[in-house]
C-alpha positions in Angstrom: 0.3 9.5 8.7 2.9 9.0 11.4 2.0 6.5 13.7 3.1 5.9 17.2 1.1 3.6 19.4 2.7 0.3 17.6 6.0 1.3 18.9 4.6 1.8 22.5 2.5 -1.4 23.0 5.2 -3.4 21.3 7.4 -2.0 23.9 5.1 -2.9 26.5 4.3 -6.0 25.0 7.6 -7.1 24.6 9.0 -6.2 28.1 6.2 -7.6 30.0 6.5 -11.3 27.9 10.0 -11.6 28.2 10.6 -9.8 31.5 14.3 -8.4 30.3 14.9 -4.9 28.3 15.5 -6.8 25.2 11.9 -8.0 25.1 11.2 -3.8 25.2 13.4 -4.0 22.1 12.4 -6.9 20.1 8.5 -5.6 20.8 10.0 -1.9 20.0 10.6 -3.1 16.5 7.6 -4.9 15.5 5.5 -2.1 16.5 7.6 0.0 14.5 7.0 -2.2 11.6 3.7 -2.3 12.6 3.2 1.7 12.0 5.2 1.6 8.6 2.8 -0.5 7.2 5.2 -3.4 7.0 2.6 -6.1 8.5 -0.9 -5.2 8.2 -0.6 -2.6 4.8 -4.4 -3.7 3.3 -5.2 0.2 3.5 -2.3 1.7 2.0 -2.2 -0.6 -0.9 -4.4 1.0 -3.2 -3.0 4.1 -2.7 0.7 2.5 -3.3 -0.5 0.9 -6.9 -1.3 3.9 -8.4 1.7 5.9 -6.5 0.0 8.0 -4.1 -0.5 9.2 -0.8 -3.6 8.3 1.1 -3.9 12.2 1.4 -3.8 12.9 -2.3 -6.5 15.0 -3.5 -9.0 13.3 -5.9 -7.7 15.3 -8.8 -3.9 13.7 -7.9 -5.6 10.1 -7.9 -7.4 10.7 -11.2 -4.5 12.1 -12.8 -1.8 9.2 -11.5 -4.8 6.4 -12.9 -5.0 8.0 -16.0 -1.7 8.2 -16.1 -1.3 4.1 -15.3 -3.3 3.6 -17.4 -2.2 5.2 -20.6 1.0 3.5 -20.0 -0.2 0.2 -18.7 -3.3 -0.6 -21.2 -3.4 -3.6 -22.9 -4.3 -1.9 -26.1 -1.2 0.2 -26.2 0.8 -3.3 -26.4 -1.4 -5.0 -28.7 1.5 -6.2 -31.3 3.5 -7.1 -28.1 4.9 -10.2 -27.4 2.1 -12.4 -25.7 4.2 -12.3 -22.4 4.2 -8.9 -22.3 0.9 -8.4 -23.3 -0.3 -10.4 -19.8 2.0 -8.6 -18.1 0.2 -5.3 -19.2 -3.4 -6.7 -18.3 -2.4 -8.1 -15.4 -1.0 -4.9 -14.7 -4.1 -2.6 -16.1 -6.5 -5.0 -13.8 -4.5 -3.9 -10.6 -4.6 -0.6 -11.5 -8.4 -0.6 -11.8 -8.9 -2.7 -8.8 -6.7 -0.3 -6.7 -8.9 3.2 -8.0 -11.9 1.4 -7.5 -11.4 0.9 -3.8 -9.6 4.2 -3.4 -13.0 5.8 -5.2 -15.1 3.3 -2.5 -12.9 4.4 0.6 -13.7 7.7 -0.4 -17.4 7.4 -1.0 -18.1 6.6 2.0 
């Protein structure tokens, strides 16, 4: 997804509040962090945990969880050392969390 509008009513934004052309700059380049996703990224992180684009196919998000998850389950580190082992269920729970709302987004 390529955004553009972030850039432009930074620009504005930033012009009109500081009346000089560095305003239009300094609003330029929030708005372009704006459309990367830098300040507001709640709906692309889901897609980021497991790896994916937002326009993966549902067969490339089920593949990349199962994936995760072979790698990430807690069972698979069971004789582990205990740090590791939270590390992997902390990891496996974000992993979950993330398909879960991808599977919602999609439902609906």
């Amino acid at each position: 997804m390529n955004r553009w509008y972030g850039k432009l009513l930074g620009f504005i934004a930033g012009w009109l509040l500081l009346r000089h052309p560095a305003g239009g700059l300094i609003g330029l380049l929030i708005g372009h962090a704006f459309d990367a996703g830098w300040i507001a990224p709640g709906k692309a992180k889901p897609y980021r945990v497991l790896g994916v684009t937002s326009d993966a196919s549902d067969a490339e998000i089920d593949q990349a969880y199962r994936r995760l998850m072979s790698q990430y389950h807690p069972d698979k580190v069971a004789g582990a050392a205990p740090e590791l082992r939270a590390r992997a269920e902390e990891k496996a729970r974000a992993i979950n969390a993330a398909y879960d709302r991808i599977r919602e987004l999609r439902q609906r």
